[in-house]
DOKESE-763937 format. One record per residue (C-alpha): residue number from 1; residue in one letter; z, y, x. Coordinates in Angstrom, 3 decimals, padded with zeros to 6 digits. Each point is the difference from the previous one (the first is absolute). Example, Ala and Ser with C-alpha at 12.3 -4.5 7.8 and 13.67 -1.06 7.14 Angstrom:
REM DOKESE-763937
<r 1; 'A'; <007.800; -004.500; 012.300>>
<r 2; 'S'; <-000.660; 003.440; 001.370>>
REM end
This chain:
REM DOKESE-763937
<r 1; 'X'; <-001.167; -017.534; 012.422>>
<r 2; 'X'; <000.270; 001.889; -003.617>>
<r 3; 'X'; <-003.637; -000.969; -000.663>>
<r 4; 'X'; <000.240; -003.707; 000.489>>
<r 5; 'X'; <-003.167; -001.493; -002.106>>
<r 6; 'X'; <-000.340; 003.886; -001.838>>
<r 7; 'X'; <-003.434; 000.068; -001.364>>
<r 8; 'X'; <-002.072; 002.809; -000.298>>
<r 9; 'X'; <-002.476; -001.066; -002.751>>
<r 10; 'X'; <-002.750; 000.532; 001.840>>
<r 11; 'X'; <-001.756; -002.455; 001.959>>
<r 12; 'X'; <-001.283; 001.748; 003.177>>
<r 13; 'X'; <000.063; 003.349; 001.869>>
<r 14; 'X'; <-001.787; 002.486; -002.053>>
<r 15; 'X'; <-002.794; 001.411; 001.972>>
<r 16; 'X'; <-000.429; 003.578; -000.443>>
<r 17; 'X'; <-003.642; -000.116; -002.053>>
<r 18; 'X'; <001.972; -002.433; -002.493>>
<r 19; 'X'; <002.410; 002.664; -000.952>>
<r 20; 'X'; <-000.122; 002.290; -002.843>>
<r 21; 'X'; <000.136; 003.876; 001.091>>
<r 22; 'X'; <003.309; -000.165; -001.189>>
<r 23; 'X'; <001.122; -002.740; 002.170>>
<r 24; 'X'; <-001.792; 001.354; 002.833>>
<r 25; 'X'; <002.266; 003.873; -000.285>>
<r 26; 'X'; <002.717; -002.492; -000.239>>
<r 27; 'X'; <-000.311; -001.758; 002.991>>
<r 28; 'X'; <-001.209; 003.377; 002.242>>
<r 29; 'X'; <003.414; 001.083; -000.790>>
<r 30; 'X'; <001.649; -003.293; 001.189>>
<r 31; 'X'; <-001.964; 000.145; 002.847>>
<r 32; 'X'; <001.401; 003.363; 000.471>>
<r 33; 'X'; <003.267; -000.864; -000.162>>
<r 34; 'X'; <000.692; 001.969; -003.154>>
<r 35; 'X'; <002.612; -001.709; -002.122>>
<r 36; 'X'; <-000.629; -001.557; -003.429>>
<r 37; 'X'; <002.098; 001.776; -002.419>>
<r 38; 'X'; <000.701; -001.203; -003.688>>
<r 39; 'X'; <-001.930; 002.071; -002.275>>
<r 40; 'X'; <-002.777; -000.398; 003.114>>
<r 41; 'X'; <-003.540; -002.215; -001.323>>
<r 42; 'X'; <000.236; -003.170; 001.105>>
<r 43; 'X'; <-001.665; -003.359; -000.519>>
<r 44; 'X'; <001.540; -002.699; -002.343>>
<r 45; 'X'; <-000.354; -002.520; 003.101>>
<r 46; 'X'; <002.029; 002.592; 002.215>>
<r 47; 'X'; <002.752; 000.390; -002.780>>
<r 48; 'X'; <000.602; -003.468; -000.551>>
<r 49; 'X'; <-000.097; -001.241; 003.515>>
<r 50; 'X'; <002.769; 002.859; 000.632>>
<r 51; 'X'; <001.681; -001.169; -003.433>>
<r 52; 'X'; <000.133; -003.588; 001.411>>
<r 53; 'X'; <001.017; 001.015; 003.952>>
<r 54; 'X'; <002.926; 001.828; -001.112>>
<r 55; 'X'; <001.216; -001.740; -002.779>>
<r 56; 'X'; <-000.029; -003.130; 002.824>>
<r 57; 'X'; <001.911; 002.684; 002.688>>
<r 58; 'X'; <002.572; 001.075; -002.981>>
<r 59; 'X'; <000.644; -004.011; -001.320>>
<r 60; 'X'; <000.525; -001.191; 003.766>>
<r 61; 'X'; <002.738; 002.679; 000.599>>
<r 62; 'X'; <001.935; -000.531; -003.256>>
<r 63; 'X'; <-000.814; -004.224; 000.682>>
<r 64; 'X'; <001.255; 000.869; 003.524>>
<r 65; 'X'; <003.403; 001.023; -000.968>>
<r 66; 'X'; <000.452; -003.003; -000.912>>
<r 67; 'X'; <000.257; -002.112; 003.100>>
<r 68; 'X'; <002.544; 002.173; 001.328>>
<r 69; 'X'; <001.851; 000.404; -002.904>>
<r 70; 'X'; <001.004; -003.574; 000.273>>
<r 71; 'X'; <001.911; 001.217; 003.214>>
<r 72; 'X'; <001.706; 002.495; -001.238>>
<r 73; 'X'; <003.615; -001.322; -000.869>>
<r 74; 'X'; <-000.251; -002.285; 003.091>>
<r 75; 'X'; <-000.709; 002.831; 002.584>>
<r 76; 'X'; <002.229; -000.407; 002.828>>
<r 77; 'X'; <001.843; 002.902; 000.075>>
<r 78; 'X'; <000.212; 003.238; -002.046>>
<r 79; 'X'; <-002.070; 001.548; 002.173>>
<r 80; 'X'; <-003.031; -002.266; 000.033>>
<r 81; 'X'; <000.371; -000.278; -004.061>>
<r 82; 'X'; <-000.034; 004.094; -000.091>>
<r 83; 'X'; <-003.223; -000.155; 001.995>>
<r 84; 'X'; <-001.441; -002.893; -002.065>>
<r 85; 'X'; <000.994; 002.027; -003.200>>
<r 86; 'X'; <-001.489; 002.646; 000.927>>
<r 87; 'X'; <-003.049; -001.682; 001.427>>
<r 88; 'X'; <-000.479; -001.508; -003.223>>
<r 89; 'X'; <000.601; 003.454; -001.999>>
<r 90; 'X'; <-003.271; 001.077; 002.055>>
<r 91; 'X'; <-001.973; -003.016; -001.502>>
<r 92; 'X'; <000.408; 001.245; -003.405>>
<r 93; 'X'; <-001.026; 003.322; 000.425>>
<r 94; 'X'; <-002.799; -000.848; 002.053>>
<r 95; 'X'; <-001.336; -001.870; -002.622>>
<r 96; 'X'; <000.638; 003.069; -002.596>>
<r 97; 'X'; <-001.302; 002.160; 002.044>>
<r 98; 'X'; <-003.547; -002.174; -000.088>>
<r 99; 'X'; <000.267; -001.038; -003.586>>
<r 100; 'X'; <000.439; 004.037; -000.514>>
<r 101; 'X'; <-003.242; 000.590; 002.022>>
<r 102; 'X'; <-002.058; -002.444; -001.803>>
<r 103; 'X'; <001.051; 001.053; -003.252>>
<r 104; 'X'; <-002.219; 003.391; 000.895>>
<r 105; 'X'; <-002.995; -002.645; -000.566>>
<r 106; 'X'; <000.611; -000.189; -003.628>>
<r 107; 'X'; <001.899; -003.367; 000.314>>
<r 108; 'X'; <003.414; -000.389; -001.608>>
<r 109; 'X'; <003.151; -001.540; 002.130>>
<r 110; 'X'; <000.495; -002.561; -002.983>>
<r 111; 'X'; <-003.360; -001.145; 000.683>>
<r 112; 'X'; <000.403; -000.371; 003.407>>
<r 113; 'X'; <003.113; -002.234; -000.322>>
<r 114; 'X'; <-001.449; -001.812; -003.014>>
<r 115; 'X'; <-002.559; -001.420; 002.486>>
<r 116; 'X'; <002.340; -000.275; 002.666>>
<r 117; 'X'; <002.125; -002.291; -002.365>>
<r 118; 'X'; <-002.836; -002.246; -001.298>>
<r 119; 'X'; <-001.275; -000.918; 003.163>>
<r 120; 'X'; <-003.019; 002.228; -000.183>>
<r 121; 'X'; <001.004; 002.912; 002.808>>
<r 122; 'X'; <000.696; -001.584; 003.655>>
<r 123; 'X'; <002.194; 001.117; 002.104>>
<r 124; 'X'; <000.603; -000.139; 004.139>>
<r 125; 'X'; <-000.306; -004.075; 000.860>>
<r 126; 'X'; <003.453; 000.457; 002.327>>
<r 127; 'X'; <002.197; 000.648; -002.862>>
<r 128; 'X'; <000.077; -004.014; -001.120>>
<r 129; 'X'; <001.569; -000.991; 003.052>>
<r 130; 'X'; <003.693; -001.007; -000.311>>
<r 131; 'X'; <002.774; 001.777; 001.835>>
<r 132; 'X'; <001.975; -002.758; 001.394>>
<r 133; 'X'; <002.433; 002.021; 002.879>>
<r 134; 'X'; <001.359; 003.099; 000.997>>
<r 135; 'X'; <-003.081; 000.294; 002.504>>
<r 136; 'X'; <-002.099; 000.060; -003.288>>
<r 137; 'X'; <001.086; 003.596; -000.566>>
<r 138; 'X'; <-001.036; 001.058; 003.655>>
<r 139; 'X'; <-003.397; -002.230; 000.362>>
<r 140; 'X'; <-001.231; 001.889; -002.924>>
<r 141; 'X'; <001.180; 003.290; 000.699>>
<r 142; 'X'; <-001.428; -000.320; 003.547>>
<r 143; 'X'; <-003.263; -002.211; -001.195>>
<r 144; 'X'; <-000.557; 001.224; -003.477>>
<r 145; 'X'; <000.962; 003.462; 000.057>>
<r 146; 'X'; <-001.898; 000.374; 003.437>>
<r 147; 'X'; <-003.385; -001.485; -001.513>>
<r 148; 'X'; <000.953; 002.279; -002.787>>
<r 149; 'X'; <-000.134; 002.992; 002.107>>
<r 150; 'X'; <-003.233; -001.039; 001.558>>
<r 151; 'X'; <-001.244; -000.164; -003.000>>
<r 152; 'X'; <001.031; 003.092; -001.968>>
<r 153; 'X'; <000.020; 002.386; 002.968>>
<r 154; 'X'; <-003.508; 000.535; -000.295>>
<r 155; 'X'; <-000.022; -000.157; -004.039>>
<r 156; 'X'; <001.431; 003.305; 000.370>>
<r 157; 'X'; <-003.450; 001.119; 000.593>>
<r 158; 'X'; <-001.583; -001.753; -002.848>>
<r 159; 'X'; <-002.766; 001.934; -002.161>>
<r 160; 'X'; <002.599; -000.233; -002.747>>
<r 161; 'X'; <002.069; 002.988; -000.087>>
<r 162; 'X'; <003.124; -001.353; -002.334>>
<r 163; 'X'; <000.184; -003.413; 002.181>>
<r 164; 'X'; <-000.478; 001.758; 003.244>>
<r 165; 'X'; <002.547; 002.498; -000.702>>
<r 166; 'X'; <002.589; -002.720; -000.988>>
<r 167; 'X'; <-000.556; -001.866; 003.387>>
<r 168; 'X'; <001.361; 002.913; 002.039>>
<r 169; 'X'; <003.727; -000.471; -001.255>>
<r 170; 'X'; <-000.697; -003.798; -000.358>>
<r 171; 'X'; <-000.615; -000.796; 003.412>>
<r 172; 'X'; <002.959; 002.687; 001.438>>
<r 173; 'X'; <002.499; -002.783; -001.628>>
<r 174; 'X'; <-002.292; -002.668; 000.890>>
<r 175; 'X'; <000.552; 000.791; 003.302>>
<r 176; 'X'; <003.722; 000.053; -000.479>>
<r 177; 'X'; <000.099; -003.618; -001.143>>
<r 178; 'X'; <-002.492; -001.022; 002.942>>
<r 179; 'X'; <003.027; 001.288; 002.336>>
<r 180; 'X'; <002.190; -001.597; -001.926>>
<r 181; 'X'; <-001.266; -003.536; -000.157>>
<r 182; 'X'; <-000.786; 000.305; 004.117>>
<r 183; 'X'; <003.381; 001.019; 000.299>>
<r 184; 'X'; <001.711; -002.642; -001.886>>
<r 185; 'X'; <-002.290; -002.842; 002.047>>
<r 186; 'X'; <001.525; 001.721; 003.044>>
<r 187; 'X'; <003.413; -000.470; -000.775>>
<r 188; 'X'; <-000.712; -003.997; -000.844>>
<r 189; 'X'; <-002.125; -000.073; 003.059>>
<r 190; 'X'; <002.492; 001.372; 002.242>>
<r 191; 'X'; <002.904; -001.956; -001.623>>
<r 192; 'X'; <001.083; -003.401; 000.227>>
<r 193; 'X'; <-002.448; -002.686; 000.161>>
<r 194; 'X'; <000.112; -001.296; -003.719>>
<r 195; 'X'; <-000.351; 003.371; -000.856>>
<r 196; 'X'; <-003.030; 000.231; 002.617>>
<r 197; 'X'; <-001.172; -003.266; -001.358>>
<r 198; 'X'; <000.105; 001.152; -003.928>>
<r 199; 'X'; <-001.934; 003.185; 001.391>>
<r 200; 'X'; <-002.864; -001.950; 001.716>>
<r 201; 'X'; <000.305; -002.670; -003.487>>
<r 202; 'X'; <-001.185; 003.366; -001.986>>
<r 203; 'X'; <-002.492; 001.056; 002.521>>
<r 204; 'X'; <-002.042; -003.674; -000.110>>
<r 205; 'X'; <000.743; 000.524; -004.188>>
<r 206; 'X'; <-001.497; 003.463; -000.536>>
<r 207; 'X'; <-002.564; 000.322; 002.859>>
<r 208; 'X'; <-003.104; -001.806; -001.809>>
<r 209; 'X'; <000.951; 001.412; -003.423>>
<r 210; 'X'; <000.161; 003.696; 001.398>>
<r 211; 'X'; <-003.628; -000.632; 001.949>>
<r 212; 'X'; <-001.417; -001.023; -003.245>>
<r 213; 'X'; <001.553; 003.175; -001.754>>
<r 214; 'X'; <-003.239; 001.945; 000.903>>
<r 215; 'X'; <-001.928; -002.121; -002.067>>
<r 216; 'X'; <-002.979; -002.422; 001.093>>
<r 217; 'X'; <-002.219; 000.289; 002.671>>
<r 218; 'X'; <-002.857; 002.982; -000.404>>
<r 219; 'X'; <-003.209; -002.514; -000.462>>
<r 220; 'X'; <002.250; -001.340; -003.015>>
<r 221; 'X'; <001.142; 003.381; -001.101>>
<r 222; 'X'; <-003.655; 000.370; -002.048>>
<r 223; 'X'; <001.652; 003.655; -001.937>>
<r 224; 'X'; <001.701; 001.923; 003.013>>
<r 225; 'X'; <-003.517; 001.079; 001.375>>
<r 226; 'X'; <-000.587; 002.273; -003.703>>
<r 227; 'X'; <004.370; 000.992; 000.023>>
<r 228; 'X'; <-000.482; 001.356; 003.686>>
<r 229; 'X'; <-003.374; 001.736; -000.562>>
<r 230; 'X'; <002.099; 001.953; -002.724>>
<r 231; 'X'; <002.814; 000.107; 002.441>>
<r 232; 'X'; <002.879; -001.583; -002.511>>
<r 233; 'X'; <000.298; -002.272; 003.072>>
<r 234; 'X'; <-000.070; 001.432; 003.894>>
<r 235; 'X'; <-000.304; -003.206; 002.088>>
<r 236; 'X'; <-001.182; -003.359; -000.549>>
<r 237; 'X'; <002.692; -003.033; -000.415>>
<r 238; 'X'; <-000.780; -001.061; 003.260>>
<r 239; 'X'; <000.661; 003.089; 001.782>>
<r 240; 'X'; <003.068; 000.475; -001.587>>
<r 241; 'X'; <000.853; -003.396; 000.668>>
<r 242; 'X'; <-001.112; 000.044; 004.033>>
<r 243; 'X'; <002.074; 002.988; 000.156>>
<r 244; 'X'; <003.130; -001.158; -001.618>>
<r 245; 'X'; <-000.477; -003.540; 002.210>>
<r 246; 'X'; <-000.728; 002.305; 003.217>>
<r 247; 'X'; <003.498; 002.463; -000.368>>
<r 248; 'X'; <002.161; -003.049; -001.725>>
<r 249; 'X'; <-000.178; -002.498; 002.693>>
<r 250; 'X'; <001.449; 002.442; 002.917>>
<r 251; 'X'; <002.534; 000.317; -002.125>>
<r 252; 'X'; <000.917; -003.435; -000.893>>
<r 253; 'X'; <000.006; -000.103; 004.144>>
<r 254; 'X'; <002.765; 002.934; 000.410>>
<r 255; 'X'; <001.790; -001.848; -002.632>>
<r 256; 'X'; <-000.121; -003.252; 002.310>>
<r 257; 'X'; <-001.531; -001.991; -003.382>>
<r 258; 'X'; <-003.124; -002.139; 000.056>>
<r 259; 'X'; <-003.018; 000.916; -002.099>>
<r 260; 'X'; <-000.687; -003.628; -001.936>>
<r 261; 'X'; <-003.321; 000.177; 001.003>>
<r 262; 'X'; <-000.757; -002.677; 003.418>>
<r 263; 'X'; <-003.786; 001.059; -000.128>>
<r 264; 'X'; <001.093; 003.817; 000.361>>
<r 265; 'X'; <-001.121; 001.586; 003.552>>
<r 266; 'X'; <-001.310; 003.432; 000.804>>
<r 267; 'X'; <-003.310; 000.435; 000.440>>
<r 268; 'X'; <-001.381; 002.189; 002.920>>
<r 269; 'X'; <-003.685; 000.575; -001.698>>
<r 270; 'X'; <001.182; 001.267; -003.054>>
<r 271; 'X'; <003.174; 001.601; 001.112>>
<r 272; 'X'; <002.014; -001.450; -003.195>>
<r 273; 'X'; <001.963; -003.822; -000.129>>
<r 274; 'X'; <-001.999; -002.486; -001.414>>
<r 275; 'X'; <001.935; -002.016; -002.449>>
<r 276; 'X'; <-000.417; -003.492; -001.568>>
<r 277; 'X'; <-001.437; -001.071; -003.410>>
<r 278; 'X'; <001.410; 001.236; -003.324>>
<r 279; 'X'; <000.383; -002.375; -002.465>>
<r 280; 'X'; <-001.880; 001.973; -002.777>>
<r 281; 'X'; <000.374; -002.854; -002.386>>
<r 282; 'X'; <003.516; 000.541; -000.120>>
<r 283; 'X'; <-000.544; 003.829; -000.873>>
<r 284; 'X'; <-002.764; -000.590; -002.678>>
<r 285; 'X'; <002.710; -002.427; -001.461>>
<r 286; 'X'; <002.480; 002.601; 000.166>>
<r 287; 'X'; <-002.011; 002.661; -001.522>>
<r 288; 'X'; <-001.140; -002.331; -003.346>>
<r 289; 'X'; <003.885; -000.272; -000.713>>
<r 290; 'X'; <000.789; -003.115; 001.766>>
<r 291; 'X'; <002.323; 001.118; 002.994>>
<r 292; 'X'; <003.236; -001.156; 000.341>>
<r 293; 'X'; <001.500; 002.953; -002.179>>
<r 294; 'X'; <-002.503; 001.379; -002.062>>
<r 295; 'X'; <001.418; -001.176; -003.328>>
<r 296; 'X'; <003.362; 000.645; 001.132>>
<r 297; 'X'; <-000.906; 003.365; 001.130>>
<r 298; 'X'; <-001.787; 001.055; -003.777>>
<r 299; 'X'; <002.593; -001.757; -002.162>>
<r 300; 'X'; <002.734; 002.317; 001.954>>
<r 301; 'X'; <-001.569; 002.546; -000.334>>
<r 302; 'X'; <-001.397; -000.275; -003.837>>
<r 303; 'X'; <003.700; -000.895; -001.206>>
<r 304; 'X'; <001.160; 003.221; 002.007>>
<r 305; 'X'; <-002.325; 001.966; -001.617>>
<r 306; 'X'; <000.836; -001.690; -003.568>>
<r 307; 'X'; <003.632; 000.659; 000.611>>
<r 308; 'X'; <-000.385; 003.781; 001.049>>
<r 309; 'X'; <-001.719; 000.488; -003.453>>
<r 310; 'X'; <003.353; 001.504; -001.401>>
<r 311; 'X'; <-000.194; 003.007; 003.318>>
<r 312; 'X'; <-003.067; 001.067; -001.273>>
<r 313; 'X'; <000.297; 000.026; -003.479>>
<r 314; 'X'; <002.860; 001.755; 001.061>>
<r 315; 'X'; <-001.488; 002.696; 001.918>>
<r 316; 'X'; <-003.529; 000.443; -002.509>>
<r 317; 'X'; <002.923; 000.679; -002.956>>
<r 318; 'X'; <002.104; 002.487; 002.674>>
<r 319; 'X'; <-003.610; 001.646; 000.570>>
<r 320; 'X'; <-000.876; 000.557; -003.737>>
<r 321; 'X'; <003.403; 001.428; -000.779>>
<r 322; 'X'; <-000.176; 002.630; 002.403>>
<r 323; 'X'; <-003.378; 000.871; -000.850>>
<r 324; 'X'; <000.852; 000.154; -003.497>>
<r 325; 'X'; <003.248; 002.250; 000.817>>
<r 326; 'X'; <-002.369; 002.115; 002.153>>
<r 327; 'X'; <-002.519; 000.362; -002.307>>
<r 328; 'X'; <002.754; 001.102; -003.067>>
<r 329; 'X'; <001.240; 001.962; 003.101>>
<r 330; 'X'; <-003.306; 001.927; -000.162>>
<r 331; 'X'; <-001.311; 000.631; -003.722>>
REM end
């Protein structure tokens, strides 16, 4: 779901009589689950597809505030705008925390945003979906977050060191705002009906866009085969996909809400529910820029950026003076 369309630059599987000796002491320590460190060799191909996987990761978190954010003065009570506050706190330094890791690749953050900001960098397809209710704020928490977690759980045991490191505190307070969005659906489920009624109008909203989240189907997927052989991905978008579907729906059913999905049935063969088909034009659409907030979601977030430019001049000047002073300090 953080490596929607990432390419590798390579295109197919390297066998093992293709690869340089160097590549091939490389991969025998992948294979043996020996993490990938910094100053470690690595090849260009690995670099960049890490470069591009969690530059996408660190772009859909700060993106992702976003959404949210548009919630936060209208939060029903103080209590629900304390946990959206705080939920959205999380979202930014998730995303430092990744833009941190990949600047060990010998990638600067300004870089990373400078693409992010032309249009170059991608980030996670859900984010250019509008928030229209109240329900919003649970739907994603319980949809979004969830597929998050599915997602990132195992990226805690990617070959990377710095990103697989990150993930551990990452998906603790992922796992917060998964609890958090259920909970809030609960309360509108179990309330009145228009508030049962807004919670099942989010559910039929969200449910397609968080299935696509994990990115297209594996036979269109042509670069995951190469980022799973070096392990900067665990599972294949379906799987992750099949298993979000599979533990979702029984929980739509304790919540008394309807999956929007008539084609949905569990099937006894493969012990997981079959679901219906996914409109993948509508995600390829999304993902080229053309959803129904992807300009929206940029322009808010390049004119935040443009407007912060005073905090960090601000802080580089701070930094410099004490250094100075320190440095006087010492001689």
């Amino acid at each position: 779901m953080y490596a929607q369309m990432v390419k590798t630059g390579l295109d197919s599987v390297k066998a093992r009589e293709e690869m340089t000796p160097e590549e091939q002491t490389f991969q025998d320590r992948i294979d043996a689950d020996i993490k990938i460190e910094p100053k470690d060799w690595m090849p260009e191909a690995y670099r960049q597809t890490l470069i591009r996987q969690m530059s996408q990761h660190a772009h859909s978190e700060i993106i992702g505030m976003l959404p949210e954010g548009n919630w936060i003065t209208r939060a029903p009570s103080l209590k629900r705008k304390s946990i959206l506050l705080a939920k959205v706190q999380d979202e930014a330094g998730h995303g430092l925390y990744i833009y941190c890791a990949a600047e060990t690749l010998g990638v600067s953050r300004g870089e990373l945003i400078d693409e992010l900001h032309s249009g170059k960098a991608k980030y996670s397809s859900i984010f250019n979906y509008p928030t229209l209710t109240w329900a919003d704020m649970g739907a994603i928490g319980w949809l979004e977050d969830g597929a998050a977690i599915m997602n990132q759980v195992p990226l805690q045991r990617c070959s990377y060191g710095p990103y697989g490191r990150a993930m551990v505190r990452v998906c603790k307070e992922e796992s917060f705002h998964q609890r958090q969005g259920y909970e809030n659906m609960m309360t509108l489920a179990r309330g009145t009906p228009e508030q049962k009624a807004m919670a099942q109008d989010a559910l039929n909203r969200w449910w397609w866009p968080a299935v696509m989240m994990f990115g297209p189907p594996d036979e269109a997927s042509v670069h995951s085969a190469q980022s799973m052989r070096w392990k900067i991905k665990l599972n294949s978008n379906d799987e992750l996909r099949q298993k979000f579907i599979d533990e979702t729906v029984k929980q739509a059913e304790y919540l008394g809400l309807t999956v929007p999905d008539p084609e949905l049935k569990w099937n006894d063969a493969r012990g997981h529910y079959d679901i219906g088909p996914i409109n993948w034009d509508e995600f390829f659409e999304v993902i080229k820029g053309n959803g129904p907030c992807n300009r929206e979601r940029v322009r808010t977030r390049k004119q935040a950026y443009e407007e912060g430019a005073w905090v960090r001049e601000a802080a580089l000047a701070h930094a410099a003076k004490k250094a100075a002073h320190a440095h006087a300090k010492a001689a």
